[in-house]
C-alpha positions as CSV (number, residue, x, y, z in Angstrom):
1,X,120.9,124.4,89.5
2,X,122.3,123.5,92.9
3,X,121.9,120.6,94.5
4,X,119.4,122.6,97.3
5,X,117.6,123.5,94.1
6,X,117.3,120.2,92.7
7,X,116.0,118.6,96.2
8,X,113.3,121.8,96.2
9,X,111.9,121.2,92.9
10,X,111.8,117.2,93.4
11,X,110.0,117.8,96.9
12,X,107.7,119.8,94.9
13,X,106.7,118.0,92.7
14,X,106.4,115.4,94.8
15,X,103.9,117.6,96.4
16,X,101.9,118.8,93.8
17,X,101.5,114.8,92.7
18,X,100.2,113.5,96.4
19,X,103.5,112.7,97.8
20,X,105.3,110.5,94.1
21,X,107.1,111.7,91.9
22,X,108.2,109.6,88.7
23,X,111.1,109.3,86.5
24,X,108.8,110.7,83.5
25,X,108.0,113.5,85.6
26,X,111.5,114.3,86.8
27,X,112.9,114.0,82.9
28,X,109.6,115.9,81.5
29,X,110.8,119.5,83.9
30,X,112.9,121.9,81.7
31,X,114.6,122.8,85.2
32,X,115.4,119.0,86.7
33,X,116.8,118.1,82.9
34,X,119.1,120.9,82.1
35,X,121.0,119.4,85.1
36,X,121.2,115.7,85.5
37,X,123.9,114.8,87.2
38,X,123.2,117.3,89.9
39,X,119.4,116.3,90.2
40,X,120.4,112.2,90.2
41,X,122.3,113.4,93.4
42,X,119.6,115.0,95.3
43,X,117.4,111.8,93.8
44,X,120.4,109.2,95.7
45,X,120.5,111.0,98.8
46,X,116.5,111.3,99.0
47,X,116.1,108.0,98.1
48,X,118.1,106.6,101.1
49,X,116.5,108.8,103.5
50,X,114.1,107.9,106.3
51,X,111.0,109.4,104.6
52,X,111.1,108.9,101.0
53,X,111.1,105.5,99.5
54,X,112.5,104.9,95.9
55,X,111.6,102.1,93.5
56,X,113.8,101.1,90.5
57,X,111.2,99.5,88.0
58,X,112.0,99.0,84.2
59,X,110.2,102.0,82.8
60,X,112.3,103.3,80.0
61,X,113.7,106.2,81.8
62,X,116.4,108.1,80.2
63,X,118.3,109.0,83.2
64,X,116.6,109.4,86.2
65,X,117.9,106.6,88.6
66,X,114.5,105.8,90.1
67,X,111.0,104.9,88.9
68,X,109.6,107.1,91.3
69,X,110.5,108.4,94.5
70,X,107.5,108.2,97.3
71,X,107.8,111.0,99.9
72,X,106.0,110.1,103.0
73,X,105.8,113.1,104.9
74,X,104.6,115.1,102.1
75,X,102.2,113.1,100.3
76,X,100.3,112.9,104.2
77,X,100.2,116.7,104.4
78,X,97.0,117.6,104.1
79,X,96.7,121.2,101.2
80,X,94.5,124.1,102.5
């Protein structure tokens, strides 16, 4: 997976869940988990940009390093 992949299938997911995505989600999708270290990247730089806000509650996550990432722009999109 590249990291272009891995910031595809986050946003996503993201989408398909009205704009969050959570850790259990992340580490539940075959794709995202066959490569961690590439998809905790894309989850960093997300996180730290101007649209999606991260939150780093204790919820048992494996290795995803956010609860869930909030995507702003996408969860407002309105699906036709």
């Amino acid at each position: 997976m590249t990291y272009e992949d891995a910031v595809t299938r986050l946003m996503e997911l993201a989408r398909e869940n009205g704009g969050t995505v959570t850790a259990a989600q992340v580490e539940a999708d075959p794709a995202l988990s066959d490569d961690q270290p590439t998809v905790s990247a894309a989850a960093r730089a997300l996180g730290g940009s101007t649209n999606v806000f991260s939150a780093d509650e204790p919820d048992g996550r494996a290795w995803f390093p956010f609860s869930s990432l909030l995507f702003s722009e996408v969860g407002s999109s309105a699906r036709h």
